[in-house]
C-alpha positions as CSV (number, residue, x, y, z in Angstrom):
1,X,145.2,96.0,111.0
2,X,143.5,95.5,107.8
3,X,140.3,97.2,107.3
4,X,141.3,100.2,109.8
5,X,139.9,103.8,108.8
6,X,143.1,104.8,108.9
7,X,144.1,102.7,105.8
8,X,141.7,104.7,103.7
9,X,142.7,107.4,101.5
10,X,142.0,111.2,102.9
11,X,139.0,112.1,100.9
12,X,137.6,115.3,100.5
13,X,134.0,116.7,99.6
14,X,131.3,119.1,99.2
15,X,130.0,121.8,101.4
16,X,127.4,123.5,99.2
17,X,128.5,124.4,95.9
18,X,132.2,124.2,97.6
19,X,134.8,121.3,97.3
20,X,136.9,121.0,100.1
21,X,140.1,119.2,101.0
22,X,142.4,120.0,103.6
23,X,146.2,118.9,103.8
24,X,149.5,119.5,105.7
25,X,152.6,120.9,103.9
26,X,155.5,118.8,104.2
27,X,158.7,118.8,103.9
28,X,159.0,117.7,100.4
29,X,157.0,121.0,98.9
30,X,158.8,123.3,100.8
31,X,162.3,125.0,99.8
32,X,165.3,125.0,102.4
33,X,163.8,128.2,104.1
34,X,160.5,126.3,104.8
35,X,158.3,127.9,102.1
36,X,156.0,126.2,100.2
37,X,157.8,125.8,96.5
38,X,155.6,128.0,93.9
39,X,155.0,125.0,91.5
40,X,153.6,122.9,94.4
41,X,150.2,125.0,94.9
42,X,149.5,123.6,91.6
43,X,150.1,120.3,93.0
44,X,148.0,120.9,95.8
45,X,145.3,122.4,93.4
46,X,145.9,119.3,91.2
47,X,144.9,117.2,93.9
48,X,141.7,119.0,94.6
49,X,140.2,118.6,91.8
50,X,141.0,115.3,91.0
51,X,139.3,114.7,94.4
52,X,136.6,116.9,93.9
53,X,135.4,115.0,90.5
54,X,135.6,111.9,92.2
55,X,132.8,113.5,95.4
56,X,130.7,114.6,92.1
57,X,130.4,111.0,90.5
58,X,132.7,111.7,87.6
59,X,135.0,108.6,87.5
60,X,137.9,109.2,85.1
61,X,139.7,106.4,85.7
62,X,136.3,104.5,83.9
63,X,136.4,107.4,81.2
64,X,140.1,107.0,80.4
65,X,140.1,103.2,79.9
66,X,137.1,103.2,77.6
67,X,137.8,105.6,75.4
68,X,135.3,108.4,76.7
69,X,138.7,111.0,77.0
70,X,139.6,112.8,79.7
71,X,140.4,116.1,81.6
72,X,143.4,118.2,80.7
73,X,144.8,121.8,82.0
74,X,144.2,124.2,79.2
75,X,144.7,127.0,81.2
76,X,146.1,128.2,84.5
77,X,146.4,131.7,86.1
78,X,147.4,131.4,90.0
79,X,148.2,134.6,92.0
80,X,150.5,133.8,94.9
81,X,148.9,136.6,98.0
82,X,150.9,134.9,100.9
83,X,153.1,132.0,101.5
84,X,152.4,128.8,103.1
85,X,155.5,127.5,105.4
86,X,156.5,123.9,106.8
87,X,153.8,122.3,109.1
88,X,151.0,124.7,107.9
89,X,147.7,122.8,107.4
90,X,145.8,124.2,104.8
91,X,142.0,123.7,103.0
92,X,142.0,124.2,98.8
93,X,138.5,125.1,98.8
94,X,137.7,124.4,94.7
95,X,134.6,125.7,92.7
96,X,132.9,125.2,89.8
97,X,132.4,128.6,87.8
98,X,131.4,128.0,84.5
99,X,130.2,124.9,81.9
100,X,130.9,124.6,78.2
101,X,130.5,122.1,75.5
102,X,133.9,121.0,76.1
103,X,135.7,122.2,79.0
104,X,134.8,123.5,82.8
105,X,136.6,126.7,84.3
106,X,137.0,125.7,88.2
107,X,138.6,128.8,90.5
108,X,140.5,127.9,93.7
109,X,141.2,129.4,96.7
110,X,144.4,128.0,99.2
111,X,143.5,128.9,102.4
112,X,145.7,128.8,106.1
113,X,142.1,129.1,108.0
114,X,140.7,132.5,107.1
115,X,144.2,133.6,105.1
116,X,144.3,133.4,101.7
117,X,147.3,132.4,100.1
118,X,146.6,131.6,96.3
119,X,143.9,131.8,94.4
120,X,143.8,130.5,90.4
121,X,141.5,129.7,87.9
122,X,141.7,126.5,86.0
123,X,140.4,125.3,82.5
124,X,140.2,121.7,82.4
125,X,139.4,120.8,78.8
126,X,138.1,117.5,77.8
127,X,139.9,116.0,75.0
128,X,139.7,112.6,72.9
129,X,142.0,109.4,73.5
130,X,144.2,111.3,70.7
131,X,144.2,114.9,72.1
132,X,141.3,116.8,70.4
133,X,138.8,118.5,72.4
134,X,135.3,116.9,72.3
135,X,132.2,117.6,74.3
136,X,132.1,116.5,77.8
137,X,129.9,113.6,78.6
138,X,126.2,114.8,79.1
139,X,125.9,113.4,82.5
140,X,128.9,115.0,83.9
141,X,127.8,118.4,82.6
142,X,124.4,117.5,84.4
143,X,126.4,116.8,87.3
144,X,128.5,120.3,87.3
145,X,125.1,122.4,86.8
146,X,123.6,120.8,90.0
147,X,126.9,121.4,92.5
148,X,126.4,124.8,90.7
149,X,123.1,124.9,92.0
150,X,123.7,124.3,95.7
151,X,123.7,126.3,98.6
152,X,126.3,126.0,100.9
């Protein structure tokens, strides 16, 4: 059944300034007693904002393969508030806090409906082909500033 919807990738996307994506926890990310592993909600949050710079234009596939550079973790703080369990679908609602030169500082927020389970703050620095940090491409920065600039 080629060309079904449901051969398409989930994709996420924006509700105001807000990325979400929803997902299901599996088997695989939980431990024997059900619960969501702790690495995992980075995983999830991984995810989330890989997705959510693809629903803002920024194609890093495209940036990778010519040279441009690319996104990297420079910095993660994650508080765990409640655990997510086998079966549990959840949203990682993702936001864009802050702009530099050379990096963007994105908080995110699991959520089990109206529970929160973790919330983190991530800074994604943009770094050269070789590693070093660099400015992020004008456009993309252009791009942050306006989901910044929504209302949801």
């Amino acid at each position: 059944m080629a060309g079904s919807p449901l051969d398409q990738p989930y994709r996420g996307g924006f509700v105001g300034p807000e990325h979400r994506f929803a997902l299901t926890v599996y088997f695989e990310d939980t431990d024997t007693a059900g619960v969501v592993y702790y690495a995992n909600y980075l995983k999830f949050m991984e995810r989330a904002r890989s997705d959510m710079l693809r629903a803002a234009g920024i194609d890093q596939r495209a940036a990778i393969d010519d040279g441009t550079g690319v996104y990297a973790v420079a910095e993660a703080n994650i508080r765990y508030h409640r655990p997510a369990k086998l079966g549990d679908d959840l949203v990682l609602v993702s936001t864009v806090e802050q702009v530099r030169a050379a990096s963007v500082l994105i908080h995110q927020q699991v959520m089990r409906g109206a529970e929160l389970l973790a919330s983190a703050t991530i800074t994604a620095a943009f770094l050269t082909p070789d590693g070093r940090p660099t400015r992020q491409p004008r456009e993309w920065v252009e791009r942050f500033a306006a989901i910044q600039k929504q209302e949801a």
